[in-house]
C-alpha positions, 0 to 999 in steps of 0.5 A: 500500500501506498501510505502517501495517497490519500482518501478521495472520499470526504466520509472517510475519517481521517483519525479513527480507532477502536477499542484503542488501549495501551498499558505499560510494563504489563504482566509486571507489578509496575503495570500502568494501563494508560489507555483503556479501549477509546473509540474516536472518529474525527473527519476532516476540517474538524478542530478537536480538542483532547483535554485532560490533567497529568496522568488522565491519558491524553499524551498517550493518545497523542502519540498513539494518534501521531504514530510515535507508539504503538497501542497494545489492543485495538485499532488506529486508522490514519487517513483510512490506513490501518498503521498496524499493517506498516513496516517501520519505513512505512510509518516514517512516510505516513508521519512525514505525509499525514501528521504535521507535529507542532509541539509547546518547544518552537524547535527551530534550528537557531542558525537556519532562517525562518524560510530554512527552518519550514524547508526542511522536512521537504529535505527528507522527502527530497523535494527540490531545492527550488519547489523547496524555497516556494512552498517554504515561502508559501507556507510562511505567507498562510501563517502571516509571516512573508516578510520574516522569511530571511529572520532567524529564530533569535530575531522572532517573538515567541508568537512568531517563532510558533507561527514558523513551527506551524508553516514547517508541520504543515509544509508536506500539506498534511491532512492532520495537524497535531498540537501539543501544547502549543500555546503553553510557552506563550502569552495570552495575547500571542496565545489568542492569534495561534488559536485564531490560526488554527481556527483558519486552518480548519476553515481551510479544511485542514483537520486540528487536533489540539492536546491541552490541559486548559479549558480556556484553550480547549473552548476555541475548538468545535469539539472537546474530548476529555480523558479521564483515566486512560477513557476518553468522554465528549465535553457535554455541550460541545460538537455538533453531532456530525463531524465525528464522534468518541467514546470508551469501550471496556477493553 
């Protein structure tokens, strides 16, 4: 299969899993079951937010989401593509084709420029420098930040410094944009224009799903999934019952 094609069909979720679950450790008597058996279907164009304290779950999730761990039951189907049918280059592509990463650490390079810092990841799938230098340039104009092209990281605020890490995840045009965080090295104000930004992005048909533990970030998405306990639970009063859903089944 070839993990960088995409799905024709807007009914097709682009994150869907069943009866998800992780535990660590297990059989040992430091067990922790992190994840018990989630159920969540989000479509694209969907803003989800993930919310949840320390210890409830939800960067396990993540990372089970941005395939950078592996569930112990369960299913993960990312843009239609059942993960655990991939080979380990496999799953390298589909992370570099399907899930742009934007992290609460902006992690620029210091000594690369802005328009250098979003090139990057078309380095690795070997895009020409040339196409490189205009979608970089492109990716910085979505995101507000044209004029900062030649800046480096050093000579940006923080706000900016995320807005450039936003530009890089999406440089591949990734249908899911994965945010952990992103507005917890930020002021409120600056915080505001990066939600702002996703809430475009999702206008532009992009799929954001932002890992918080705020309320008040989380209130910016259309929908609010809290994990409590390793089990994931829809935010009563949140979604419109179309988009996609979620839930928690008894592994």
């Amino acid at each position: 299969m070839n993990v960088a094609s995409r799905n024709p069909s807007g009914d097709v979720p682009v994150i869907e899993t069943h009866n998800l679950g992780k535990v660590y450790s297990p059989g040992t008597e430091a067990e922790v079951v992190a994840l018990h058996g989630v159920d969540v279907r989000i479509v694209r164009g969907d803003f989800v937010a993930i919310m949840g304290p320390s210890g409830s779950g939800k960067s396990t999730l993540m990372n089970l989401i941005g395939c950078l761990d592996t569930p112990t039951q369960g299913s993960y189907l990312c843009d239609g593509i059942d993960v655990s049918t991939l080979d380990a280059e496999e799953l390298a592509v589909l992370r570099r084709e399907k899930i742009g990463f934007v992290f609460q650490g902006f992690n620029l390079l210091p000594r690369m420029s802005a328009l250098e810092n979003v090139a990057m990841p078309l380095g690795y799938a070997q895009v020409p420098p040339a196409e490189r230098s205009e979608r970089a340039r492109q990716a910085l104009a979505a995101v507000g930040l044209a004029e900062r092209a030649g800046h480096r990281p050093s000579e940006l605020s923080g706000g900016q410094q995320q807005r450039v890490a936003i530009a890089r995840a999406l440089i591949n045009r990734p249908p899911i944009l994965l945010a952990d965080e992103p507005t917890g090295a930020l002021d409120s104000k600056t915080g505001e224009e990066i939600l702002a930004l996703f809430k475009r992005l999702r206008d532009d048909n992009h799929t954001v799903v932002l890992i918080t533990h705020d309320p008040e970030v989380a209130a910016h998405a259309d929908r609010t999934l809290v994990m409590r306990d390793g089990e994931l639970h829809e935010e009563p009063g949140t979604g419109n019952g179309e988009r996609g859903t979620a839930g928690s089944s008894t592994p």
